[in-house]
N, C-alpha and C positions, 0 to 999 in steps of 0.2 A: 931689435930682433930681426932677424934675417929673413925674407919673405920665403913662406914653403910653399908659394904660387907662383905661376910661370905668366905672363903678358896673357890674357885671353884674343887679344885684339890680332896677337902674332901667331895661336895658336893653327897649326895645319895647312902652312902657307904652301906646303908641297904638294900638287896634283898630279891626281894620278891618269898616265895615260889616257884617251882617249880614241875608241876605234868608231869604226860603223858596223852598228846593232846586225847582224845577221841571224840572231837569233829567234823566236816568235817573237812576231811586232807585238807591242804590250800597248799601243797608243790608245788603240779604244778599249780600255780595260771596263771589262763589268762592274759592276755596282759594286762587287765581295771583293774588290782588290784597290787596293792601294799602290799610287803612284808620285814616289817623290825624289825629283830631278838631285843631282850630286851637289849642286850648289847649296840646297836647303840642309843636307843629311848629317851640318851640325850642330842642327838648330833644336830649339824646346820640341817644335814638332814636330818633326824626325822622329825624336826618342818617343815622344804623347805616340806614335804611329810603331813604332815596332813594340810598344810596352802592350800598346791594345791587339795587336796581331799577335803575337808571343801567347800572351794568353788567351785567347781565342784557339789557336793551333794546339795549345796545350790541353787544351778543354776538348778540342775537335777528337785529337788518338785517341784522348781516356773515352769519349763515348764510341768511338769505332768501338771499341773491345765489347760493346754490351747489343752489336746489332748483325751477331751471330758471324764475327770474325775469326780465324782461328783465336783470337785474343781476345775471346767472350769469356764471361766468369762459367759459364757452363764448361767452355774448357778447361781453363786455367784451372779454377777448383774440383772437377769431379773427376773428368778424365786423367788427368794429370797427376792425382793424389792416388788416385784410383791403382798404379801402377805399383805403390805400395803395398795399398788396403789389399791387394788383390795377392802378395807377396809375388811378382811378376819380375824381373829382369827389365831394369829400364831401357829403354831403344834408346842408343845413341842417335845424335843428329847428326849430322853428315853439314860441316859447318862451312862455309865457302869460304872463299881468298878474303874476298872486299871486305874490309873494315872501318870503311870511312862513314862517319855519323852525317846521317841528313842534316841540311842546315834551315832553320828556322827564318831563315833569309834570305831570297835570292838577290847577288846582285847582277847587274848589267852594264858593262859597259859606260860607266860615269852615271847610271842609277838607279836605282835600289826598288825592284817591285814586289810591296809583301801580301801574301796571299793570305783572305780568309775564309775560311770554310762557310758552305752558307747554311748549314746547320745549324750553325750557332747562332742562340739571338744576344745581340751582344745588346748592354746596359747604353739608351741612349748617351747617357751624359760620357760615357765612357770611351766612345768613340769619335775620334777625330774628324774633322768633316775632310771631305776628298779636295784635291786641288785640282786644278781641269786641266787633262789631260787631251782631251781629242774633240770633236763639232760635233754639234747636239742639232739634231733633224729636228726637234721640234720648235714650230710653229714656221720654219720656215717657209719662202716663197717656193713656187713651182720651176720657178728660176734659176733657182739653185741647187746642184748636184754635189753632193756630197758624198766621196769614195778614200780611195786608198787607205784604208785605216780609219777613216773619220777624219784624216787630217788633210786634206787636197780638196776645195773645193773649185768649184766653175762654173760661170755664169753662162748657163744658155740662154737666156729671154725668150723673145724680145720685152723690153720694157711696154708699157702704154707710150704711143704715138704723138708726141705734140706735148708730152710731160719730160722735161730734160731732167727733172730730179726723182722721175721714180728709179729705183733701184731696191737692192736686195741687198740681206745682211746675215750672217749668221753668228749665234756665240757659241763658247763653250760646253760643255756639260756640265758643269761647276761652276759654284761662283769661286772666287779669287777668298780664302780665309786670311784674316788680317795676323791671325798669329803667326801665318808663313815669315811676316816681316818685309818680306821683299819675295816679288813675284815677276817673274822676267820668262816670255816668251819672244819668238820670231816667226815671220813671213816672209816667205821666200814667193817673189813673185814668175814664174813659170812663162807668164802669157802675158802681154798689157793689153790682148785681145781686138776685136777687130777695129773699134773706133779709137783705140791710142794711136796717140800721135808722133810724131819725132821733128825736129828742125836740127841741122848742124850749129853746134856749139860757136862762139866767136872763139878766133884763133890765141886769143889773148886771154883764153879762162884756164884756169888754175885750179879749178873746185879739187877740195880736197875729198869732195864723196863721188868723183865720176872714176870708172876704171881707166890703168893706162890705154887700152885700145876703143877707147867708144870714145866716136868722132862726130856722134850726136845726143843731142839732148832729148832722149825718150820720156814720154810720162803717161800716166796710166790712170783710170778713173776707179783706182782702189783707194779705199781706205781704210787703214791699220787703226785698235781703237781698242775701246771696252764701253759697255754698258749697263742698266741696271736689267733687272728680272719682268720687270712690265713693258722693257718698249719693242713698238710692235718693227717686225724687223721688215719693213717696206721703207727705210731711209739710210742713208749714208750716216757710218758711226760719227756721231756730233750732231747731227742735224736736228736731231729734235731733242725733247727734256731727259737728262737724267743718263746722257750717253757723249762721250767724247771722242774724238778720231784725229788723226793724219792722212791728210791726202796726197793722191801722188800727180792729181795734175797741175795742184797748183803750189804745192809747200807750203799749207796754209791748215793749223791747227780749229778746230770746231770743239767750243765748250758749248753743247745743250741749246746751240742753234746756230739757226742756217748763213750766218755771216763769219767769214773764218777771219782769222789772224796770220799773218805772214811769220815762220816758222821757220823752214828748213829747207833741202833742196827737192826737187822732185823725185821720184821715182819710176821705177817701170822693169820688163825685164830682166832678170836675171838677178834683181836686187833685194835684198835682205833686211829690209825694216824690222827692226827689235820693240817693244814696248815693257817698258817696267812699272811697276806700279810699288810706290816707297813708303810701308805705314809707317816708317818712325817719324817723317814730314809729312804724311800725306802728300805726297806727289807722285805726277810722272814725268816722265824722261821716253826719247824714243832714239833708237842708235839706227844707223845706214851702212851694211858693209861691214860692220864689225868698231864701226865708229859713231862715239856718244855725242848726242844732240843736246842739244842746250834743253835745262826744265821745261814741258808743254805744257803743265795743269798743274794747280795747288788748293789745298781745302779739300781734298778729296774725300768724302763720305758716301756711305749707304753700300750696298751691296751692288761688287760690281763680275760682270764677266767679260771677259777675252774676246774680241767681236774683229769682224772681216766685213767688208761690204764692197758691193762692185755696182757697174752703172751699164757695160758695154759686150754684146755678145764675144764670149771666145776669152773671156778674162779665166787666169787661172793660177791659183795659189797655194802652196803646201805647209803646213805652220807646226814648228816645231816647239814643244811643250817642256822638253829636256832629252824628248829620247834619243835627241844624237849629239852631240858638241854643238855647242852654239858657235857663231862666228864671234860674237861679242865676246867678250873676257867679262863675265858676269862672277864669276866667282873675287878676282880683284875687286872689283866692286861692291861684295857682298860683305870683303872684309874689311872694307872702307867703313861700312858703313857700323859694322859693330865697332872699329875703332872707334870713330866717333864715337858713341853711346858708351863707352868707358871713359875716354876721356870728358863726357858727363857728368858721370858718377863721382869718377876720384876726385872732380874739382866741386863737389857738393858737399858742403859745412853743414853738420845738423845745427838751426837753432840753439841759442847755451841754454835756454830752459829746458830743452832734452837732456841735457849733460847735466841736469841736477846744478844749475847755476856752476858750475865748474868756469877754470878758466881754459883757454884752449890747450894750453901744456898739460894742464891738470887732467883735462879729459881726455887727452892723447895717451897719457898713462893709465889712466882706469879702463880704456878699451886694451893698451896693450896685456895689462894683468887679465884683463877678462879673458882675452885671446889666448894666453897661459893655461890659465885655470882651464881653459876647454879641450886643450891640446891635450893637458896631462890627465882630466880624467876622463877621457877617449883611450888614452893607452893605458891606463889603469883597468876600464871598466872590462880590456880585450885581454887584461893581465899580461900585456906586455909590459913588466915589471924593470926590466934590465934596460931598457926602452927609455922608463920613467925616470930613472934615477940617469939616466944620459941627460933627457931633456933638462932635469931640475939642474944641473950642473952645467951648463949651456948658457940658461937663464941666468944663473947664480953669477959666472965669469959675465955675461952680459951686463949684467946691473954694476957690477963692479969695476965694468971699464968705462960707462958713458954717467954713470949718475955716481953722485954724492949718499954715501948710508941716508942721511936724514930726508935727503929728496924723495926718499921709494916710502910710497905711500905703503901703510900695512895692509896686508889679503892679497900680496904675489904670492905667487908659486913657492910653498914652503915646502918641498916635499919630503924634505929632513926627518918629518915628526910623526903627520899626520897620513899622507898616502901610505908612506913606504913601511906606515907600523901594519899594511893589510899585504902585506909581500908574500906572504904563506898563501894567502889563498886566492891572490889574483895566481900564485903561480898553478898552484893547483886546478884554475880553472883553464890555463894556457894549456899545460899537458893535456886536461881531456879536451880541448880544441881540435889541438893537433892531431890527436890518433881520431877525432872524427873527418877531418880534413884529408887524413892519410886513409881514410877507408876501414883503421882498422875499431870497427867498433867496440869487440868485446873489451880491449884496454879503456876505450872511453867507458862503456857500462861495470868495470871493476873499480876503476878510479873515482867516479862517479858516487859508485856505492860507498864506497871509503870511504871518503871525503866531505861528502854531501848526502847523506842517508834521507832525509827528508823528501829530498828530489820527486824520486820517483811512486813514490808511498802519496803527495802529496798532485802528482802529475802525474797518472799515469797514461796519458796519452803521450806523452814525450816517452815513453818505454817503450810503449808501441812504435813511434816513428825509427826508434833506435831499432828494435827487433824487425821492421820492415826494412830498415837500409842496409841491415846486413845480412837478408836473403838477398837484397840488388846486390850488396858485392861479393858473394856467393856466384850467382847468374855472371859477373860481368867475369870474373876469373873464369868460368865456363867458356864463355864467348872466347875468353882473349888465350885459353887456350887451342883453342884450335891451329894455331900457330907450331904448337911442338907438341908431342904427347905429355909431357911435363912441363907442370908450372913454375913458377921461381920459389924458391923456399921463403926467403925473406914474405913475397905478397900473400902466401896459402898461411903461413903465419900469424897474420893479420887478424883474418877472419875465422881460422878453420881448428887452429889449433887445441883452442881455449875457447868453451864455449857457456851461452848464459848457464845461470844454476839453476834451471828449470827444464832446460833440452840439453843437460851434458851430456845423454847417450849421442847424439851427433858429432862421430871424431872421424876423422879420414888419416890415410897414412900420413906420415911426415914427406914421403915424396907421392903422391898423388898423381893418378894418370888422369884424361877426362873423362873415363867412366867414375872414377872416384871422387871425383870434382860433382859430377852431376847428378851420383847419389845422393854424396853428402847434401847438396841442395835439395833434392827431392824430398830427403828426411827432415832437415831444417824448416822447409813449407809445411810440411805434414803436422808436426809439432806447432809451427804457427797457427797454422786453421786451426788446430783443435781447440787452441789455450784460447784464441779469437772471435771464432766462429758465431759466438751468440753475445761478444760484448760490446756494448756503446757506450761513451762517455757525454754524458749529459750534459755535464757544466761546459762542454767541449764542441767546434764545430768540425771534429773529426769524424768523417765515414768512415765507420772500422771497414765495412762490406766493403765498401768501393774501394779505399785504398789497399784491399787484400786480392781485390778482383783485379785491381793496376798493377802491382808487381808480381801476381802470378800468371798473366796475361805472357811473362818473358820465356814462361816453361813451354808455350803453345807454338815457341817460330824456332827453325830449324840454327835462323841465323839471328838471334836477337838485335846483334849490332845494325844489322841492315832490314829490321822490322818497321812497323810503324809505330814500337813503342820503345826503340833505341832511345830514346830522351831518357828514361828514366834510368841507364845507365852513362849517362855521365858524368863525368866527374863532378860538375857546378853543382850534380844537384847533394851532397856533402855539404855545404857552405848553409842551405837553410837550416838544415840539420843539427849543424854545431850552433849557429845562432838561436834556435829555439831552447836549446838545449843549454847554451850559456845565459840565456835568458831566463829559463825557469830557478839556473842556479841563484843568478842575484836578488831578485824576488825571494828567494828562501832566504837568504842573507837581510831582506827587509831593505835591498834596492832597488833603484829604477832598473827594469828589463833593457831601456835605453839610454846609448850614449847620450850627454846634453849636446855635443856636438852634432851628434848626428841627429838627433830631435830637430839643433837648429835649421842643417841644411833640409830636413822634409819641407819645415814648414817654409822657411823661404822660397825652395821648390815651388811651394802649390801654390806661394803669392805672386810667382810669378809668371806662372802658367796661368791664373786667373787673370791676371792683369795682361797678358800677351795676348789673352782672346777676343780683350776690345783694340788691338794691334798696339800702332804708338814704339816705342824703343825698346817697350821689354821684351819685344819678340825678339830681338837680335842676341838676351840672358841666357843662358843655356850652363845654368851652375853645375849639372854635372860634366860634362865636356870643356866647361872653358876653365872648371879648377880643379875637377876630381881623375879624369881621367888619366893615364901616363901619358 
């Protein structure tokens, strides 16, 4: 069978430009915000960081509207309805140009800062832990000045007199989370300050980390590092328990005490020391100039942070976290390194007592039928019918060009018999998809009815979601006329034409201006509050109130599209709608509301985001982006 996946290991190999940040420096970001550099943004926790901001943001508008915003339910329901009750001439809104929808996202510049409101008390467990971003003042020495951002530090002293190893140190504001995978910053050293030293190079050296115009060998009593959360920052990173470093006077690596190991070259002005820190080996590496060092450390446990340390007045360092291109090519490296972890994987043979004592051909076939059987009722369960009957005939020339009849174990893909005798009514649940897909709801609620009478007699909170989404595309034909005094006939057709058997006095002309566009809405809400106004469903975690007070919140702004509750006319939000909505069908039918395919990918999802947050290789898994995305 043909693979319907694409290489994860190769996926995304093109990057994208690279400028310098001019925009608000985002380095020392507050506690409410999230910061995660371009290399990481295709990772499990990337996506765990915009799914917890996404709904947070989302939670944030809907409670704006209740704390006396134009988009409070005071407005939205009383006033608003009120232009009716009162039989008044509704005011048009004087609609502006801009139409472009806020984004839920900002990005920057090779990376991604997503905002949370601090309103919201978000579910501990639900919340990603922060990556460090910029240098944490606390517990530091007096020694140490910490500016520009958070990120430039410099050693004023003086140290104690007659002690050559006291010094200072600073970390992070984070620690380093192991689900990142791989965790790579850089320092840029500014100053080797006043007691660095320098001699000329011999004429006959060749180093590959010095620049072509430096004609001497600088070095500097910095050192680049990480450490844990208890140690006290009065020592050079390595020198005591539970803290590692690179030094630049001497090239000499420090594991958790004061004796180093010869390492690398020195450093000092002008120079660019990188540190990585790799959970799927637990190691580190550290680069010079945009060039990788050989492994520094292995065995790496316990909770670590990002750390800087100096010895000598007038030292001075700038450490970049992501917010500007690194000199290093850490992104190659990052895809190095999920390579590898795939090439793990596929070279990983389950035990034969998982395979049911199978033989390995034998089990190679019982997983490829499995993989069938999931393909085909995924496109069955979505009534992609004409879909199904491709796939079976695909499989069908398959088996018959590479096996023998007798070879093909029975319980492949029959879909001859048994799927394709439900053709009537996957198709039937495909059509009302589509018009919920396409906005136009009252086709999905006649079809609906038709077809599947149970439905909504037996769910009527899905009736309600369906009579709320097409007051939002009511509003968004509002909005999106402001563009011409007349709408498109095909899109006013949709929604406006034909309308539920319970509000059919709401009809608007066949060509409609946006006074008649905004009527018709006005009347369409009025009728919804009323039928609404006092009902909850019990068996149901649906807020009738709230969710009547959220989309009537869109009558209250002049320019919906450009409000703070634009989200709820976008398009995406269609897509939960026909799923619930195809959902309550199959359940009436006496099936699963979900795909098994899609059952499978949640839960491997979640085994993998559990298992990525004690670090190790499955941080590098990222099943929706290395197999689902286009």
């Amino acid at each position: 069978m043909a693979s319907f996946l694409h290489d994860p290991a190769t996926k995304g190999q093109q990057s994208s430009a690279t400028t310098t940040v001019t925009t608000p420096a985002l380095a020392g970001l507050p506690a409410n915000e999230f910061f995660v550099p371009k290399y990481l943004s295709s990772t499990c926790y990337a996506d765990c960081v915009a799914n917890s901001v996404a709904t947070a943001q989302l939670a944030s508008q809907r409670a704006a509207q209740t704390r006396g915003s134009p988009g409070s339910s005071t407005t939205s329901s009383r006033s608003t309805f009120g232009l009716l009750d009162d039989e008044t001439t509704p005011q048009l809104y004087n609609y502006s140009d801009s139409s472009k929808h806020s984004s839920l996202v900002r990005g920057l510049s090779g990376f991604h800062a997503f905002d949370l409101q601090e309103n919201i008390a978000a579910t501990p467990g639900d919340v990603p832990p922060h990556l460090p971003s910029c240098w944490s003042s606390e517990g530091v020495s007096q020694s140490m000045e910490i500016f520009g951002d958070m990120l430039e530090v410099k050693f004023a002293g003086p140290p104690a007199k007659g002690n050559e190893q006291e010094a200072a140190a600073v970390r992070a504001n984070h620690p380093i989370p192991p689900q990142c995978g791989l965790f790579y910053f850089e320092v840029e050293v500014l100053s080797r300050g006043k007691d660095g030293y320098a001699f000329p190079l011999p004429r006959t050296s060749t180093s590959t980390f010095e620049r072509d115009d430096q004609i001497i060998n600088e070095r500097s009593f910095i050192g680049v590092g990480f450490c844990g959360p208890k140690v006290q920052l009065n020592k050079m990173p390595g020198w005591v328990s539970d803290s590692w470093g690179y030094h630049g006077d001497d090239g000499n690596t420090f594991a958790c005490q004061n004796s180093g190991k010869q390492y690398g070259p020195t450093f000092s002005t002008n120079d660019v020391i990188g540190c990585g820190i790799n959970f799927r080996n637990r190691t580190a590496f550290y680069t010079k100039n945009g060039i990788a060092l050989e492994t520094a450390f292995k065995d790496l446990k316990g909770t670590l942070y990002p750390a800087v340390g100096m010895r000598t007045i007038g030292e001075h360092v700038r450490a970049n976290f992501g917010q500007r291109e690194f000199v290093f090519d850490i992104e190659s490296y990052m895809r190095e390194e999920k390579a590898k972890t795939y090439t793990q994987i596929h070279a990983f043979q389950p035990p034969l007592e998982l395979l049911g004592g199978r033989s390995s051909a034998r089990a190679d076939t019982a997983i490829t039928q499995t993989i069938h059987k999931l393909i085909s009722s995924y496109l069955a369960h979505n009534g992609y019918v004409d879909s199904v009957r491709a796939f079976a005939g695909d499989v069908q020339k398959e088996t018959n060009a590479f096996t023998s009849p007798k070879s093909v174990e029975d319980g492949d893909v029959n879909m001859g018999e048994n799927e394709i005798a439900e053709d009537l009514e996957a198709i039937n649940r495909q059509k009302i998809r589509a018009a919920v897909m396409e906005g136009n709801i009252n086709r999905a609620l006649k079809l609906t009815e038709l077809f599947f009478p149970k439905v909504f007699e037996d769910n009527p909170e899905i009736l309600f979601q369906l009579k709320c989404r097409k007051f939002v595309e009511l509003m968004r034909l509002c909005a999106l006329a402001k563009k011409s005094e007349y709408a498109e006939d095909d899109e006013m057709q949709d929604v406006s034409n034909d309308d539920d058997t319970d509000m059919r006095d709401a009809e608007v002309p066949a060509k409609p201006n946006l006074a008649d566009l905004l009527n018709e809405s006005l009347r369409y809400g009025q009728k919804l509050h009323e039928s609404y106004r006092n009902k909850e469903f019990p068996s149901s975690t649906t807020d009738v109130q709230k969710a009547l007070n959220d989309i009537f919140a869109l009558m209250a702004y002049p320019d919906p599209i450009n409000s703070p509750v634009a989200y709820l006319l976008a398009e995406e939000g269609r897509a939960p709608v026909a799923e619930d909505l195809n959902s309550a069908i199959l359940v009436s039918q006496g099936k699963s509301s979900v795909a098994k395919l899609e059952r499978l990918i949640q839960h491997t999802t979640m085994l993998m985001r559990e298992l990525a947050e004690q670090g190790g290789q499955s941080a590098f898994v990222n099943v929706r982006h290395d197999f689902l995305a286009p």
